[in-house]
N, C-alpha and C positions, 0 to 999 in steps of 0.2 A: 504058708506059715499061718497058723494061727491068730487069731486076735486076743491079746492079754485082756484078764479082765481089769476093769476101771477099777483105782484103789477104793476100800470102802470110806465110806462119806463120811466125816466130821461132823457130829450132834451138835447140835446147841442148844443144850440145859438151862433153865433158869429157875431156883429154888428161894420161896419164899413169901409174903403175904398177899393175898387174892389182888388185891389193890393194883400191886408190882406186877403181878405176873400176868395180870389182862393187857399190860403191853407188850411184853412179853411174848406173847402170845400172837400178838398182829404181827410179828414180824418171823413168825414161824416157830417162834423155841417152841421146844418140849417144857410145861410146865408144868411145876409142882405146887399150887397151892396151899397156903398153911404148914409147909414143909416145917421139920422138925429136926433136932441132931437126929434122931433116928435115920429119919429119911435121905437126909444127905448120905452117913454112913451105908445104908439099902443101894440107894443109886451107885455112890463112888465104890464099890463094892462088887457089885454087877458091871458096871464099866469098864473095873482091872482085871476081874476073872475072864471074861468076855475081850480081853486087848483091843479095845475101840479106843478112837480116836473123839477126842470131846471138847470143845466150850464150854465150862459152867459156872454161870451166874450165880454168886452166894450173894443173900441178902447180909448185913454184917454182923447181924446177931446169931448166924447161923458158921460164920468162918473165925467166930472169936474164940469158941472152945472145942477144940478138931477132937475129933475120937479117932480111933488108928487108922481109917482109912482114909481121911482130910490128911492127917500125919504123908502118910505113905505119899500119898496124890504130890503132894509140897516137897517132900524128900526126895522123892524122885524123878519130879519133872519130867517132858518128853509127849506122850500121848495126849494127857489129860492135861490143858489149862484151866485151872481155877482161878475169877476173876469175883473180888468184891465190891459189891455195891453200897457205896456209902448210905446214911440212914436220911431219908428225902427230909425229912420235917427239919434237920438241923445239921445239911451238909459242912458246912463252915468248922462244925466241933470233930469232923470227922478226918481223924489218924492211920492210914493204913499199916499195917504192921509190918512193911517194909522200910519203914523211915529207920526205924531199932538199927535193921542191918546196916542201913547207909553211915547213919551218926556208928553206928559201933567201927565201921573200916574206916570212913573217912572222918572221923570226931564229932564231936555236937555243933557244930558250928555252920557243917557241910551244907542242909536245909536250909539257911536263914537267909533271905532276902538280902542281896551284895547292893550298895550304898555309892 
């Protein structure tokens, strides 16, 4: 019997300012310095055509306004996780846009610190 081949390996993307992505970097991701909406769209783009398997790191100025294939990526789940990175200078103001969903199923109240 043959031996199957090993499934292919899960990437780990990190897109976003030189700064972010020199650590990034030490712990292996593939990085995209100075990445732009362009460039996310390029990468998650190549990623779906290609059906790889992925991690990626969005800095959060870059996961705030998706073009269709951010959309796509988040719509359909599965392969590709998309993870954002709050903004370092001023984590404390930072929102992830899955709170909306939470307060929208379970109401606005669901978030708030129980007393």
């Amino acid at each position: 019997m043959a031996d199957a081949a090993p499934p292919p390996a899960t990437r780990l993307l990190a897109l976003g300012s030189s700064a972010l992505m020199e650590g990034f970097s030490l712990i292996g991701a593939e990085t995209y310095p100075e990445a732009t909406g362009d460039t996310v769209e390029r990468v998650l783009g190549d990623l779906l055509k290609r059906q790889e398997k992925a991690l990626v790191f969005l800095e959060h100025h870059l996961a705030r306004d998706p073009g269709p294939w951010l959309r796509r990526v988040r719509e359909e789940g599965g392969r590709i996780v998309v993870a954002e990175i709050p903004p370092l200078h001023a984590p404390e103001a930072y929102r992830p846009g899955v709170e909306d969903v939470v307060r929208a199923i379970l109401g606005p109240q669901a978030l708030e610190p129980r007393t």
